[in-house]
Every structure is written in C-alpha cells, then in structure tokens.
N, C-alpha and C positions, 0 to 999 in steps of 0.2 A: 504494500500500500504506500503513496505517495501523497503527500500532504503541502500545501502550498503555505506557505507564509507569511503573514502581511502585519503590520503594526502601525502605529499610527505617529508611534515615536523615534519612528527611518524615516528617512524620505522615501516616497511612491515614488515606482520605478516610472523612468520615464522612456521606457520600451517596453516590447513583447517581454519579457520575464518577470520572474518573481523575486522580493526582497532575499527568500531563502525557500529550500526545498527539504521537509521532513521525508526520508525514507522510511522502512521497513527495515533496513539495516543498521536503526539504531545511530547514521550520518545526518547532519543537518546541515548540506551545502550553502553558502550565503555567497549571494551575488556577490560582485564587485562593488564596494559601497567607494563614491566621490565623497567630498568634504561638502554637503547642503545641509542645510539648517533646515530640520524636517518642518518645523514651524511657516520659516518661509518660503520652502523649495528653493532657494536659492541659495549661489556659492558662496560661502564664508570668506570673507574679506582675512586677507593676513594671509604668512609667510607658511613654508613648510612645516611649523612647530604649531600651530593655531589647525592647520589643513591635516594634520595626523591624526590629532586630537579629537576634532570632530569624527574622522573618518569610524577610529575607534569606536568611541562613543556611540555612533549608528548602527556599527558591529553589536555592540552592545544590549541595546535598547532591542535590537533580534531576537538576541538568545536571551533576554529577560523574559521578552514577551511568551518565551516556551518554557520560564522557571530557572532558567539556565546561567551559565556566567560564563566569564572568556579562561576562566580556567576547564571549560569544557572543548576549548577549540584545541586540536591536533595540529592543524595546518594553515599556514596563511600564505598567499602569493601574494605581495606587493611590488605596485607599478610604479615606479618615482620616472618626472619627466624629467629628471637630470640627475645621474648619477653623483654628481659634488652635492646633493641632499641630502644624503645618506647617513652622515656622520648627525645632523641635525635630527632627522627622522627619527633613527634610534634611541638619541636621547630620550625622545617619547616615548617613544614605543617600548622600551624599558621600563617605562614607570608604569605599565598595563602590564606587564606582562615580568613577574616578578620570579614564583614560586614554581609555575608551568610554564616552562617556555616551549610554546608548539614548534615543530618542523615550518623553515620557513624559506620560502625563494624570493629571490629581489632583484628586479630586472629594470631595466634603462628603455624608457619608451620612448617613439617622438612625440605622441599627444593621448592628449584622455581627453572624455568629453568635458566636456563648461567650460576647459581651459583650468580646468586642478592638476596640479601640483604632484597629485597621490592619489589611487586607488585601491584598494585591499580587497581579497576574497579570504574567505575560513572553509576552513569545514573542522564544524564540531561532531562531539558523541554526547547523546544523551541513555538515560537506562530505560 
C-alpha cells in the first residue's frame, strides 16, 4: 500500500508530485523540498544558512505530520547551486542533525527551481 502525503506546514508542491510518499515498506520518500515559506509559498529571502534552515524545517514539518522526526531519516541527497556553499551549508545542517547522522550525497547543480540556493530529498523509516 502507498500512501500520499501532504501537510499544511510544507509548502504544496508546485508540480505533479507529492510533498512525500508513505510505502508499505515501512520508507517514507520526501520530495525534494526548496527553501519556501509554507505560509507564503514563497522563497525565503537570505543566504545559504537562512535557505538550509528553512529547507530542513519543511523536511521537518513532513515527518511531524506522520509523528515522526529527522532522526527517522536514513538518507538525504542535497542539491547546492554552488559547491563553495558547502562549508556554510553544513554548519546547519549539523545542528539538525546531531545524534543520527543519515547517509548523505551532495552534489553541485547549475539551477533549482525559484532560483534556491539548496534542495534536499530524505527518505525516512517509520514502524
């Protein structure tokens, strides 16, 4: 069984997919979340440590909405549009990500959508 997943406290996807996807294997895939202010669908003003932050945070407010937390995520791929953000990036992303540290790839893009900074996908496990 396949279960779609939607909240109110992500931004709504602004294409055909879903914020995340609950399987039957106990996986919960999560889009690709950009840096938007679920509030105003729009991109967050500020640098790559402000555009993390958010991005997280959205990750976040997913796996809350299923009881969950990011110490349930296993894996994350992150998009940086410039690899020289990287050193920045992780300072944040360090401070989510403390006790569990998921499997993580990190790759140099030439663009994301709105024009961010950063993009993140997860895939958690819930029981």
């Amino acid at each position: 069984m396949i279960e779609n997943i939607y909240t109110q406290k992500a931004p709504q996807p602004i294409g055909p997919y879903s914020q995340a996807i609950k399987s039957a294997g106990k996986l919960i895939f999560i889009s690709g979340q950009i840096p938007i202010d679920p509030e105003t669908g729009k991109l967050i003003e500020g640098g790559i440590k402000e555009q993390t932050e958010r991005v997280i945070e959205n990750i976040k407010s997913i796996l809350e909405s299923q009881s969950l937390s990011l110490k349930n995520i296993v894996k994350c791929e992150v998009f940086l549009k410039d690899i020289s953000l990287f050193k920045e990036f992780n300072e944040v992303y360090s401070q989510y990500f403390k006790e569990i540290k998921p499997a993580r790839t990190t790759v140099a893009v030439s663009g994301l959508p709105a024009g961010a900074l950063i993009e993140i996908s997860a895939i958690a496990v819930y029981e």
